[in-house]
Each structure stands twice: as C-alpha cells, then as structure tokens.
N, C-alpha and C positions, 0 to 999 in steps of 0.2 A: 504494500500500500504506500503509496508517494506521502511524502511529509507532510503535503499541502492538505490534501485530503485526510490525515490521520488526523490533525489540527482543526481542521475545520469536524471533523467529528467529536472532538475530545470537547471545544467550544461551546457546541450543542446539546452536547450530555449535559457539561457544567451549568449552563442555560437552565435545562430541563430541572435538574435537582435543586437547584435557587427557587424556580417557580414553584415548584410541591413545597421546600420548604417554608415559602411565606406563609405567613398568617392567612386567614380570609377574611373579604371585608367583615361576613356576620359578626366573627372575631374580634377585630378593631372596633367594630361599633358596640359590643359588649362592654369592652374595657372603657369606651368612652363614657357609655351608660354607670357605668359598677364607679368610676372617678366623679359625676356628676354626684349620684346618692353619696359619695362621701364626702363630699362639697357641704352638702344639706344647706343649711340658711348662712353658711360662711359667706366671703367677699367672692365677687367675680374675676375673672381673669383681665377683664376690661379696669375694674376697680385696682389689681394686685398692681398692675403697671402704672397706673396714676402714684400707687403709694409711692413706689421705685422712683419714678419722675420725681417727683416732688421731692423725695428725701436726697437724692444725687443730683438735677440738675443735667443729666446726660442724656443721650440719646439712647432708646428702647432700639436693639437688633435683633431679639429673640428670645419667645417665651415659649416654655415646654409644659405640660403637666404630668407631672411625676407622682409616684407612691411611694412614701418615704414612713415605715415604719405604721403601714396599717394608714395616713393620714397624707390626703392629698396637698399639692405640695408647687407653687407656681414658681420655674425655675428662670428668673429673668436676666439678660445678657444686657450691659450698657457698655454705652462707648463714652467714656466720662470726658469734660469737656479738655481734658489735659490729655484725650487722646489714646487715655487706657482701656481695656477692655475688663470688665469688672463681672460677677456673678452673683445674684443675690435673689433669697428663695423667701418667701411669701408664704407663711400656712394659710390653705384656703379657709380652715373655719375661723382661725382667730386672728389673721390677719399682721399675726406677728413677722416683724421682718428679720432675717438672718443673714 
C-alpha cells in the first residue's frame, strides 16, 4: 500500500474515532440543564461578568461555566487595562468573587 494512501487511511480512522468519541448534543444539553438547576436563584452569567467588570476595570474575553466541587462556578478571562491577562471565578449562587 503506497504511503499516501496508508495516511490518508490512518486520517480517516483517527476522524472516525474523534466523532464516536464526542459527547452528543442530548448530552451537552443535559449538562447544561443539570449547571442551570445548580444555579437555582444564584446570579446570572450576564450578572457574574458585570461583577468582574466592575471590580477590574478590564476587558471580559471569556466566560466558561464550570462545576467546581458539587457548585456551579463562572470562570471569567480579562484583559486588564495594563495589558495582562487575569482569571477570576464567580460562584453562581452567592456570587462571591475569587
């Protein structure tokens, strides 16, 4: 079998078993459901990033939601105005910042 054609087979396997192993959307939409209920009447993710702004002064680049210890958990990314890049996490029920 020429190289080209072994590679280009090998490509398509690696392919194939990537795609099985992803998650499914039902899957993701579960986990997003199961992160909301743990939310309950905590702050929003709209809200967690206001707090961040307000307490740094810097640019919001990215916010993830995390499960940190049973308790959902707003993981926010700034570009502070000195140019650094900073991390600072939000608990969604009490709103404490970290």
């Amino acid at each position: 079998m020429p190289d080209a054609l072994r590679r280009r087979a090998v490509v398509a396997c690696l392919a194939m078993l990537a795609a099985l192993s992803a998650p499914a959307p039902a899957v993701l939409a579960k986990e997003a459901l199961a992160q909301d209920a743990l939310a309950g009447e905590g702050i929003s993710e709209d809200a967690a990033v206001a707090l961040v702004r307000e307490q740094t002064d810097g640019k919001v680049v990215r916010v993830d939601r995390k499960t940190e210890g049973g308790r959902l958990v707003y993981r926010v990314r700034v570009l502070t105005p000195d140019g650094r890049l900073r991390e600072y996490r939000v608990d969604a029920a009490t709103g404490a910042l970290r």
